[in-house]
C-alpha positions as CSV (number, residue, x, y, z in Angstrom):
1,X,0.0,0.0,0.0
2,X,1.5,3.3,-0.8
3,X,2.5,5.0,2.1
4,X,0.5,8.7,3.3
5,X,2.3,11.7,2.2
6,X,1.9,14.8,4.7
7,X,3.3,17.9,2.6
8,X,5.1,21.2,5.2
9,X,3.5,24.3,3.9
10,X,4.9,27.3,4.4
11,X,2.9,30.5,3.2
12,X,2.6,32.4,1.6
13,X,4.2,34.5,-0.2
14,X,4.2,33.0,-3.6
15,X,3.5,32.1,-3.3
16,X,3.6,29.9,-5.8
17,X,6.2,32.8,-5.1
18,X,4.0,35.4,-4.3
19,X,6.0,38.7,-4.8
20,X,3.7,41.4,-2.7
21,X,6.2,44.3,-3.7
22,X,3.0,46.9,-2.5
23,X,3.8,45.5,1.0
24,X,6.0,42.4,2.2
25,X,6.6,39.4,-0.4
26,X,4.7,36.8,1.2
27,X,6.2,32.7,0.0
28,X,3.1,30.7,-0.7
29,X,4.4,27.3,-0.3
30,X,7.1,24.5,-0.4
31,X,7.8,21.1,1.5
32,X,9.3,18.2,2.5
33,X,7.8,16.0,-1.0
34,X,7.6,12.7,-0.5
35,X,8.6,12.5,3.4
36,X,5.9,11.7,6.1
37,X,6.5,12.8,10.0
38,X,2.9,11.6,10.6
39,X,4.5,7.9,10.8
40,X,8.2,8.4,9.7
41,X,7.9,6.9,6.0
42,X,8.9,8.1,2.4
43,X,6.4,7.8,-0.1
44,X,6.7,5.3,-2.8
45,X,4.1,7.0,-5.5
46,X,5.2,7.7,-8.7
47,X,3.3,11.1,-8.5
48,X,1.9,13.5,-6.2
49,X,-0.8,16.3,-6.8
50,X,-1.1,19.2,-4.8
51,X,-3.4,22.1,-4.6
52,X,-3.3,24.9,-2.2
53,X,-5.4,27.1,-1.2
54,X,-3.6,30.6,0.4
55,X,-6.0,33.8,1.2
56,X,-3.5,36.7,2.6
57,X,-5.3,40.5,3.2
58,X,-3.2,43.7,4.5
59,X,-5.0,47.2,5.7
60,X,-2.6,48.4,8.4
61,X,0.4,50.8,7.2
62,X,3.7,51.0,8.6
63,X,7.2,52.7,8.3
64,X,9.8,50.5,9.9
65,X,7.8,48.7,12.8
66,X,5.5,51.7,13.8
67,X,2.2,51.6,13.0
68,X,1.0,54.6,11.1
69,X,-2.7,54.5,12.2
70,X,-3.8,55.5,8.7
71,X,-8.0,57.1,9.0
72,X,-10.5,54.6,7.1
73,X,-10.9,57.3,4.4
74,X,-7.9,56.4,3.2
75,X,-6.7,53.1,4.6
76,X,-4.8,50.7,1.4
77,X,-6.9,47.4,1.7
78,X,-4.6,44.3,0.1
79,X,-6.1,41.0,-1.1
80,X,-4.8,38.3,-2.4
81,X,-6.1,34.8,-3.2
82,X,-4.2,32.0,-4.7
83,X,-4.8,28.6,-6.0
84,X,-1.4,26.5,-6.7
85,X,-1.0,23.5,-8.6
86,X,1.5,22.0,-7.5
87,X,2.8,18.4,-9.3
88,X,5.6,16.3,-8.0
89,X,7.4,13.2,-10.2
90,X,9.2,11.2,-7.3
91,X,12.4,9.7,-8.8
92,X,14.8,6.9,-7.3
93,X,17.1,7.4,-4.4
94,X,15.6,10.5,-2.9
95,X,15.2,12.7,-6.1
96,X,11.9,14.3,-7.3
97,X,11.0,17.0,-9.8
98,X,8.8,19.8,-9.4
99,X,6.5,21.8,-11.2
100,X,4.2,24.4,-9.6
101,X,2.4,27.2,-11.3
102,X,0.0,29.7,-9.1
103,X,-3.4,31.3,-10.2
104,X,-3.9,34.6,-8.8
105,X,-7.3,36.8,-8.2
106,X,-6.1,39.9,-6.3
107,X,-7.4,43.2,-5.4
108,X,-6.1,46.6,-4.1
109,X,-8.7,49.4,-2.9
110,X,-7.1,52.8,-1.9
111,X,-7.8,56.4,-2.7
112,X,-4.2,57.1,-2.7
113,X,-3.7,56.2,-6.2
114,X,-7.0,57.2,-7.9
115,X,-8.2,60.7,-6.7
116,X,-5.9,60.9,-3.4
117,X,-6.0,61.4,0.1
118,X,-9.7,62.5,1.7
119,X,-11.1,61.1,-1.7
120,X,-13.4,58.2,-2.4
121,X,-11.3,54.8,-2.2
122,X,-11.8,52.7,-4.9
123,X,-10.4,49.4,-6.5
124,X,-8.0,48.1,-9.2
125,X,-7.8,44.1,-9.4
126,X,-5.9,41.3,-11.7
127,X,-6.4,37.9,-11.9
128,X,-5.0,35.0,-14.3
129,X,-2.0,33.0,-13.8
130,X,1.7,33.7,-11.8
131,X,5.0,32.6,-12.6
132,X,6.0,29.3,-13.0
133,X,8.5,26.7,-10.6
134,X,10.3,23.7,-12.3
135,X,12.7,22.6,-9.1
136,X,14.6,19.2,-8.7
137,X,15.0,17.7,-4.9
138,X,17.4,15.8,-3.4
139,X,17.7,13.9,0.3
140,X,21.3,13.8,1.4
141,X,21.1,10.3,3.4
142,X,18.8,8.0,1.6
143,X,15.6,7.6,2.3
144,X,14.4,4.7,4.7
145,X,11.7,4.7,6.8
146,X,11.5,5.2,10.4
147,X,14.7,7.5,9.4
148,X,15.4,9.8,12.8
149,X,16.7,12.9,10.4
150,X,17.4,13.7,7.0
151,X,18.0,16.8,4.9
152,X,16.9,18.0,1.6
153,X,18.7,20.4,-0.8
154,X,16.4,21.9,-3.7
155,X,17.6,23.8,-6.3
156,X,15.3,25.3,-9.5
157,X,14.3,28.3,-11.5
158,X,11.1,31.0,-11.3
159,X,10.0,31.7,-14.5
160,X,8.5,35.2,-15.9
161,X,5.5,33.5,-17.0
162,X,3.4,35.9,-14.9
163,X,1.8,39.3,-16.4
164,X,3.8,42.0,-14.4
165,X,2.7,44.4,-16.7
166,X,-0.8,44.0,-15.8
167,X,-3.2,47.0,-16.0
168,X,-7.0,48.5,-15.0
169,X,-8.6,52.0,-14.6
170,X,-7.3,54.4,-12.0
171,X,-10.2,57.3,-11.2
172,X,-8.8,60.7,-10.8
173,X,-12.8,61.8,-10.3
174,X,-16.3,60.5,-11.2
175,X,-16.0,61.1,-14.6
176,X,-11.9,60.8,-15.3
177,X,-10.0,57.5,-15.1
178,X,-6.9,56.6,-17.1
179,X,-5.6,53.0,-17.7
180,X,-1.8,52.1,-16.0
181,X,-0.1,49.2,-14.5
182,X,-1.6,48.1,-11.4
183,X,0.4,48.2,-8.1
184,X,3.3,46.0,-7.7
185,X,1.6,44.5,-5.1
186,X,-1.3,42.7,-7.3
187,X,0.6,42.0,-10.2
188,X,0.3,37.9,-11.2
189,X,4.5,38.4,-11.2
190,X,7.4,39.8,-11.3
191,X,9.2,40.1,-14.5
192,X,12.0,38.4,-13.2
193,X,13.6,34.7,-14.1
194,X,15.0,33.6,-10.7
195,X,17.0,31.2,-9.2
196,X,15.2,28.8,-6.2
197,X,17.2,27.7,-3.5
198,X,16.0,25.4,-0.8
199,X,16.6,23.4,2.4
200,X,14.4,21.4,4.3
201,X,15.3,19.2,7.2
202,X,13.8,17.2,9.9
203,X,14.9,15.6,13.3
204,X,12.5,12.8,15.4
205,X,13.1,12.0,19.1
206,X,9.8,9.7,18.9
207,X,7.3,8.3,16.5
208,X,5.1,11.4,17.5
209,X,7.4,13.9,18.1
210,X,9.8,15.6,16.5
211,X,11.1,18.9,15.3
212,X,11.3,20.0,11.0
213,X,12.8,23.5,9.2
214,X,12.4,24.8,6.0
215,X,14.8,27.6,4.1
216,X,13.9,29.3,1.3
217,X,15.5,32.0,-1.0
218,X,14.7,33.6,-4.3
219,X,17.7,35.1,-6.2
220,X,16.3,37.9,-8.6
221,X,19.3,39.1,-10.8
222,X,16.9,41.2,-13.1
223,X,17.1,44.8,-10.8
224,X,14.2,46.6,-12.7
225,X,11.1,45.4,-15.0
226,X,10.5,48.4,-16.9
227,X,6.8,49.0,-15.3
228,X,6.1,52.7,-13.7
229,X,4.9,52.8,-10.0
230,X,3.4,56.4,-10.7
231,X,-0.3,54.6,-11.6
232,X,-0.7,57.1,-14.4
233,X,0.4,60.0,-13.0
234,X,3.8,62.2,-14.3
235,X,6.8,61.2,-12.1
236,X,8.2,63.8,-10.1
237,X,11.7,65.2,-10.6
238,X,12.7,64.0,-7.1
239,X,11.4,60.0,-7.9
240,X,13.1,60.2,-10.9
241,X,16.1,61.7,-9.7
242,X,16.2,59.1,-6.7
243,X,15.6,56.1,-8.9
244,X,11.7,55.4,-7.9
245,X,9.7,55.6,-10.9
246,X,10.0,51.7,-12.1
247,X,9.2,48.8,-10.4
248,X,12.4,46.9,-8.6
249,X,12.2,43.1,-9.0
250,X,13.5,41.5,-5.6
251,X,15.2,38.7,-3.6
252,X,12.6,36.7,-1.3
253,X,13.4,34.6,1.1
254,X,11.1,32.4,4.0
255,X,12.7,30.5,7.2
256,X,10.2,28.1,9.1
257,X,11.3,26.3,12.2
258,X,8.7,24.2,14.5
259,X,7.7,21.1,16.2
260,X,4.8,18.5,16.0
261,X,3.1,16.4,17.6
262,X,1.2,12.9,16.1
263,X,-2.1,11.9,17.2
264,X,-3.1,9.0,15.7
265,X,-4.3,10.8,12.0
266,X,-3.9,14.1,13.2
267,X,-0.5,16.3,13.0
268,X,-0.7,19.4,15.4
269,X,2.0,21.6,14.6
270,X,3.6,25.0,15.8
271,X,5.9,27.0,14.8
272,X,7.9,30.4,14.1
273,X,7.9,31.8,10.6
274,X,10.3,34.7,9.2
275,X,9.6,36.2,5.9
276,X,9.9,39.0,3.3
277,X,12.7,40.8,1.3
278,X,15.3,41.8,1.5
279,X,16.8,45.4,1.3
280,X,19.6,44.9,-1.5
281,X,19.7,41.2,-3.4
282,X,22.4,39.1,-3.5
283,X,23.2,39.2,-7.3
284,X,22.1,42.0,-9.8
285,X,21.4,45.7,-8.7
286,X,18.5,46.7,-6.4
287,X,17.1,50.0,-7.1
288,X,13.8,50.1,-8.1
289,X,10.4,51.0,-5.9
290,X,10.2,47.8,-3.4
291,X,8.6,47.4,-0.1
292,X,11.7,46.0,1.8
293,X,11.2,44.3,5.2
294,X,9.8,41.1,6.9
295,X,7.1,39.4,9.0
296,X,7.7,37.2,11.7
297,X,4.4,34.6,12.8
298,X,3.6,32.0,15.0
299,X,2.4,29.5,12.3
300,X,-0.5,26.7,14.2
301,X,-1.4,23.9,12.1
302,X,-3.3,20.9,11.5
303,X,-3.1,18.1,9.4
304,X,-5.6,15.3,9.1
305,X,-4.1,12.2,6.8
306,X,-6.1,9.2,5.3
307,X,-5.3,7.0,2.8
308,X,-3.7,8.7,0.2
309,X,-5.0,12.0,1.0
310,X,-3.7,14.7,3.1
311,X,-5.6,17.3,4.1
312,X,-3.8,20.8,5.7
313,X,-4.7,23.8,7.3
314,X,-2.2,26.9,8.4
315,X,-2.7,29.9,10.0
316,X,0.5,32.2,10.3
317,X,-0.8,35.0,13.1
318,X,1.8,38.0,12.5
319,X,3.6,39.4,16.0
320,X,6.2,41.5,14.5
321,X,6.9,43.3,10.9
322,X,9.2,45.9,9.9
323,X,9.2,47.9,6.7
324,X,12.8,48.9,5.3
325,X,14.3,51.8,3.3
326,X,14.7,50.9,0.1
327,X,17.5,52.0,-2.4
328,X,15.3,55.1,-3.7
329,X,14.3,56.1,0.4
330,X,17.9,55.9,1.1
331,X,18.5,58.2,-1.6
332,X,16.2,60.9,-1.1
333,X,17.4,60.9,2.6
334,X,20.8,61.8,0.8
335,X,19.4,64.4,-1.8
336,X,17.3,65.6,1.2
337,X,18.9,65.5,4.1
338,X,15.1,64.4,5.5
339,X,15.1,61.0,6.9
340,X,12.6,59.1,4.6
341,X,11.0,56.0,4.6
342,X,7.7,54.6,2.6
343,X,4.8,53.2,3.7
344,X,4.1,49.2,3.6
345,X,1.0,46.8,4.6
346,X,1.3,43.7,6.4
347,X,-1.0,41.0,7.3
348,X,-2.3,40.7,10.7
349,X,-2.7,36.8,9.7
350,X,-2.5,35.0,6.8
351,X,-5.0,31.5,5.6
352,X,-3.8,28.3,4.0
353,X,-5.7,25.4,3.6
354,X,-5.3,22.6,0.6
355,X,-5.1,18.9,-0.1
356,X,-2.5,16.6,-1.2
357,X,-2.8,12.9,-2.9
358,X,-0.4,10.7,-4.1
359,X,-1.4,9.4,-7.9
């Protein structure tokens, strides 16, 4: 009988990679593949499907880690929903390839960048698919089961398969509205090929306890996509002369760390979870408009396994965030001499439910 497969999801943030560039890059998923901790065992399907479910939503602004308090009138509202497909070919001797590819329905309502502060709020959305993941997995000690630890090195490639040129209607007033590229932070991607790197690792001390981590970073060489962040309106000289006015393409990078506990078909899980973007990447420049920064959760989960079905459900709860200078803040502070720093949202928890089978 094939053995159950209990997939580790982390969130987000594309996330498919999920790059939020409006506020903090939230990482949708990844895992552990083929590996089990409800019973210890490595899977020995030929294929596993899975489809996850990942509902994020952002209305409080902050610079740095203080809240900025913003009035209803003209609060930013963030939401994301994504559905990722997700399809693994488990190989001999630990490997597996994986494909993943996100669909995205996403929505920004602000009056910020339609009539402007005090104004009526109003909404630009996108929807279609994101960018797709082709990785290849490997398990330095080979797989057996009742194995006490193991780790897993992943290595693969984002592609720009994602419309991050995507567009609606921005209203200056009732009767005036002009068509521009939608805010960084709803785009379906980000322009960028990328390089995925990835380590996951467990460790058991029992048969229903035991202790997992996950690692993830995106390298984005590509510094800049060519889309404006002005949302139809004329750059100003400053922007421009600061290196604001088109959209940066960044580095994102997730760190999970937790413990579980087995009961019977149930996994209860718990955990810390430390996301976001970084403020310069490691390869390529990093100017560019970017919303820099990070969120740390406590990440609850659940797990319920039967059969060749697993079904999950996480819910990171956000207890600190910080939003960074970017390259252009840094050099307005310069041309300024004013210390300056933009505004970013951030969850104040994040939903991701889904369901894996092995084929």
């Amino acid at each position: 009988m094939k053995k159950l497969l209990l997939l580790i999801i982390p969130v987000l943030v594309y996330n498919t990679d999920v790059i939020s560039q409006g506020c903090i890059p939230v990482r949708s998923l990844n895992g552990f593949g083929q590996y089990n901790l409800t019973n210890n065992t490595f899977s020995t399907a030929d294929w596993q499907l899975n489809l996850t479910n990942r509902y994020f939503q952002s209305s409080r602004d902050f610079k740095e880690t203080v809240d900025q308090k913003t009035p209803k009138q003209n609060k930013t509202l963030n939401e994301t929903y994504t559905l990722d497909f997700s399809l693994t070919r488990l190989l001999k001797n630990g490997w597996s390839v994986n494909m993943s590819i996100p669909i995205n329905a996403n929505a920004r309502t602000t009056s910020f960048e339609h009539g402007g502060p005090n104004t009526p709020r109003r909404t630009t959305h996108s929807f279609g698919a994101g960018d797709l993941r082709i990785a290849l997995y490997k398990w330095l000690i080979k797989p057996v089961d009742k194995q006490k630890r193991n780790v897993q090195l992943g290595l693969g490639i984002k592609f720009a398969t994602g419309d991050y040129k995507y567009e609606d209607y921005f209203y200056r007033n009732d009767t005036t509205k002009v068509l521009s590229y939608v805010n960084p932070g709803i785009q379906l991607g980000d322009g960028g090929t990328g390089i995925i790197t990835e380590l996951n690792t467990f460790y058991t001390f029992s048969k229903s306890v035991g202790v997992y981590g996950n690692f993830y970073y995106l390298i984005n060489p590509r510094e800049q996509n060519g889309t404006t962040y002005t949302f139809g309106r004329t750059p100003n000289p400053l922007q421009v002369k600061a290196g604001g006015v088109e959209s940066s393409v960044p580095d994102v990078f997730s760190i999970r760390a937790g413990t579980y506990v087995n009961i019977d078909r149930f996994s209860i899980q718990g955990g810390i979870r430390h996301e976001g973007s970084p403020v310069e990447d490691l390869i390529g420049g990093s100017n560019g408009g970017r919303r820099a920064g990070y969120i740390l959760s406590v990440e609850p989960g659940l797990v319920y396994t039967a059969k060749t079905t697993s079904l999950y459900l996480y819910v990171p709860i956000t207890i600190d965030r910080s939003i960074k200078q970017n390259i252009p803040d840094k050099n307005i502070t310069a041309i300024t001499g004013v210390y300056t720093v933009g505004t970013g949202g951030s969850p104040d928890y994040q939903l991701i439910a889904g369901i894996s089978i092995q084929l």
